[in-house]
C-alpha positions in Angstrom: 99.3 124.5 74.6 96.1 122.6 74.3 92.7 123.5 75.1 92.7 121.6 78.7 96.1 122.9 79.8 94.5 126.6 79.3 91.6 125.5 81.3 93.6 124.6 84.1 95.5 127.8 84.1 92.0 129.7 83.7 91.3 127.7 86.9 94.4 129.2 89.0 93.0 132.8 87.8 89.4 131.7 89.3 91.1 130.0 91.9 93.1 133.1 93.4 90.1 134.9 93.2 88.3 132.7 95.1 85.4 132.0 92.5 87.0 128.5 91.6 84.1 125.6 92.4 84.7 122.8 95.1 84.4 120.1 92.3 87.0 121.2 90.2 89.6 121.8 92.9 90.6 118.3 93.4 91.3 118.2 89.4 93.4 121.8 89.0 95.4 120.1 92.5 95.9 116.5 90.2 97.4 118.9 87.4 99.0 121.2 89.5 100.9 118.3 91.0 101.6 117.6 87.4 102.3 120.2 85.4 105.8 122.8 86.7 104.9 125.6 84.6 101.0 125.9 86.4 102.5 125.4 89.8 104.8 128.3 89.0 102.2 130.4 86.9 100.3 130.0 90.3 103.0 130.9 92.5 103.5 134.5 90.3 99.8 135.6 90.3 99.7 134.6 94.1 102.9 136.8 94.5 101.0 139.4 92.2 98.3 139.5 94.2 100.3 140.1 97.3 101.9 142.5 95.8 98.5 144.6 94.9 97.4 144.1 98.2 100.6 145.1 100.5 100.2 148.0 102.3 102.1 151.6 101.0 105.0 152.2 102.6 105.1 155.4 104.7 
């Protein structure tokens, strides 16, 4: 994997935690478009997230 394709997936990380800038969301949305394994690395950590956050069943 090269050194930009981890940035981008750093950038999902920062992005789901909302601390991704403004300026470098149009680029991670370019690669996104791009690249099928960010797109679904994104869709897991989203789900993840969800997850964490769902409320306990009674």
């Amino acid at each position: 994997m090269s050194l930009r394709h981890r940035r981008f997936r750093r950038d999902v990380h920062r992005l789901i935690d909302g601390e991704l800038p403004n300026e470098r969301l149009a680029e991670l949305q370019s690669h996104l478009d791009a690249c099928s394994d960010c797109r679904e690395d994104l869709r897991w950590w989203i789900a993840v997230r969800l997850a964490l956050h769902a409320p306990s069943p009674p």
